[in-house]
C-alpha positions in Angstrom: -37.5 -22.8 -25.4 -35.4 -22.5 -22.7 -34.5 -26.0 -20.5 -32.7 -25.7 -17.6 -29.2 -27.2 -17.1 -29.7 -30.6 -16.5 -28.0 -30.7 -12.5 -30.9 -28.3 -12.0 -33.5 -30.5 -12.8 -32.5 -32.5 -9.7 -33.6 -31.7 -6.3 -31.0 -30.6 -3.0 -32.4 -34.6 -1.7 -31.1 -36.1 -4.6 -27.8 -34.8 -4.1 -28.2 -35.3 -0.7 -28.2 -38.8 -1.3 -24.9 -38.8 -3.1 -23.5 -37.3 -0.1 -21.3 -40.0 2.2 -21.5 -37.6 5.8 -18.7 -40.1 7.4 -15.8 -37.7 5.1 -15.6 -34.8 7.2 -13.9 -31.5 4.8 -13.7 -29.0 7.8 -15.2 -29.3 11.1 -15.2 -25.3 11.3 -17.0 -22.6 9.3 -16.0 -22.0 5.9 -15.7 -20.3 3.0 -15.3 -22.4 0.0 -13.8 -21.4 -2.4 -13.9 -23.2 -6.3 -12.4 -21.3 -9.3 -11.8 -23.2 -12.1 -8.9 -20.5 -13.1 -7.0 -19.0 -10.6 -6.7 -15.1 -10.4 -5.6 -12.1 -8.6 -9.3 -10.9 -7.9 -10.3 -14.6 -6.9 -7.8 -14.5 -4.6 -8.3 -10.9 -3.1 -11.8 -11.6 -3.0 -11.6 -14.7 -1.0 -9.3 -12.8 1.3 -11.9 -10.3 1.9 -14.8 -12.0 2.5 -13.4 -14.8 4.7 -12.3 -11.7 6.9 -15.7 -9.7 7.0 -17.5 -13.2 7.3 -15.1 -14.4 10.1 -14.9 -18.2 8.1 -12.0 -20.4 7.0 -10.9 -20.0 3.4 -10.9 -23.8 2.0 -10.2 -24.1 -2.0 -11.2 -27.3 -3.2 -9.7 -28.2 -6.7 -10.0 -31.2 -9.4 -7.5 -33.1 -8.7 -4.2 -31.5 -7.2 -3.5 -30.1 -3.7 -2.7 -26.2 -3.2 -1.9 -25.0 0.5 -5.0 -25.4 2.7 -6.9 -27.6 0.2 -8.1 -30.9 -0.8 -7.7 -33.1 -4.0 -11.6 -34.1 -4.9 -11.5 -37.9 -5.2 -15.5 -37.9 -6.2 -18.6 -36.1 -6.4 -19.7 -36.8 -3.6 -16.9 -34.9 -1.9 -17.0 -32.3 -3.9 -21.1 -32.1 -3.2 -20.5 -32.3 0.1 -17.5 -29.3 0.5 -20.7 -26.9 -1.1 -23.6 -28.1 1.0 -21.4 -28.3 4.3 -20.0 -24.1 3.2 -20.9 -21.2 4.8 -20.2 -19.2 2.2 -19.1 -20.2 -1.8 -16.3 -17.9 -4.2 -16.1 -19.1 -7.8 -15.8 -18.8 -11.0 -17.6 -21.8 -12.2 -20.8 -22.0 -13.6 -21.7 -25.4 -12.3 -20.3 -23.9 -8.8 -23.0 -21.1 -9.2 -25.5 -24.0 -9.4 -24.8 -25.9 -6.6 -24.2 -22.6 -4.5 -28.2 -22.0 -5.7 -29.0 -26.0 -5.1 -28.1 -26.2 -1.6 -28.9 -22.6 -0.8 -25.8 -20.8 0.2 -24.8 -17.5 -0.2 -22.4 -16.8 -2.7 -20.1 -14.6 -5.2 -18.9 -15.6 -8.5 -16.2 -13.6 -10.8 -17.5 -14.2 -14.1 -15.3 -16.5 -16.0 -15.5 -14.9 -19.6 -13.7 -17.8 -21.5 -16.1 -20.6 -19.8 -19.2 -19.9 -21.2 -20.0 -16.3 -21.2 -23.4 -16.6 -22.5 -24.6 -19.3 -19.8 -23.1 -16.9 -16.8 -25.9 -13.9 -18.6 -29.2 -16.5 -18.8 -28.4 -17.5 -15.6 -28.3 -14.3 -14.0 -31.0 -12.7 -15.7 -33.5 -15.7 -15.3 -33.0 -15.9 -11.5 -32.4 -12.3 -10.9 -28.5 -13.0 -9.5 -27.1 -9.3 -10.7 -26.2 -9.2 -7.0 -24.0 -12.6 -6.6 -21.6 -11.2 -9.8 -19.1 -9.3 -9.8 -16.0 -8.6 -12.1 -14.0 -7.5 -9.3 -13.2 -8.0 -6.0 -13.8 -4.2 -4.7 -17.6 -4.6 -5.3 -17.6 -7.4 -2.5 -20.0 -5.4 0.1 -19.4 -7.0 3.4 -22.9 -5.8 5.2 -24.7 -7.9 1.8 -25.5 -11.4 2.5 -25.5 -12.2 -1.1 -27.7 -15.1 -0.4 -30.5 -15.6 -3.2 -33.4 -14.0 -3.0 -36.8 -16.4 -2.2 -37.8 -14.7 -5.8 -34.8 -16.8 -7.5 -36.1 -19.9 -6.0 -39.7 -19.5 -7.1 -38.4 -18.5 -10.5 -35.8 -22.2 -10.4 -39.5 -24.1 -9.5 -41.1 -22.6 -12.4 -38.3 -23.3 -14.9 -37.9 -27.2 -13.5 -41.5 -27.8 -14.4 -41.3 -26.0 -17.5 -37.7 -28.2 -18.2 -39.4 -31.7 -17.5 -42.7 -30.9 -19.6 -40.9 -29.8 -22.4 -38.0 -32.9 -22.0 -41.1 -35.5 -21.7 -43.1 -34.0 -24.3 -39.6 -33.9 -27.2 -38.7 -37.6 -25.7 -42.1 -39.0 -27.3 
């Protein structure tokens, strides 16, 4: 049986909740950008799609500051830099998640040696083949790349079948 990962078994309230709005990120549009490892076709991608989009490029990382970015200090931060984007790059699974939590369009690079295997369920479950690509020339700026009302119907399903089967093993 197939359970969903556990940050999707929340809802976007419950996050929301985390969320302190009095740390303001960026008072502009922007394009977040996460990636867990730094490449060529991140980085050409973000160029690109900040352009088309007309948004700020704003990398948040783990714990170090690079150029126009921030240190995250705590979740909540680091909740609130995706459900305050206009857009979300990455390479991170979990990054995929909270792009799909909170509703925002985004890309992700595959990250190959993070979890190969959880990158394919997740795409094939909620019909993401479009948000994925392995290199930065198969951005196409007139595609939205927000998730399709499908995916979201699909995530409902998959949360109810998650908590019955998580109840029903925890007897």
């Amino acid at each position: 049986d197939l359970v969903l990962d556990p940050t999707l078994l929340l809802t976007i309230d419950d996050y929301d909740h985390l969320i302190n709005d009095d740390n303001r990120l960026m008072e502009k549009r922007y394009l977040l950008y996460y990636c867990l490892d730094n490449s060529s076709e991140i980085c050409t991608l973000t160029n690109n799609v900040s352009y088309s989009k007309g948004l700020i490029p704003y990398k948040i990382c783990n714990n170090e500051r690079h150029g126009n970015s921030e240190p995250i200090e705590n979740v909540e931060i680091w909740l609130k830099a995706f459900r305050d984007a206009d857009f979300i790059i990455t390479d991170s699974f979990h990054a995929c998640v909270f792009s799909l939590i909170f509703r925002k369009p985004f890309i992700c690079i595959c990250n190959k040696s993070r979890g190969e295997s959880r990158f394919r369920i997740f795409i094939e479950e909620f019909g993401l083949k479009q948000n994925f690509v392995s290199k930065a020339s198969e951005y196409v700026p007139t595609y939205n790349y927000m998730p399709k009302e499908e995916t979201y119907n699909k995530l409902s399903e998959l949360k109810m079948h998650s908590c019955k089967f998580l109840k029903n093993s925890l007897r």
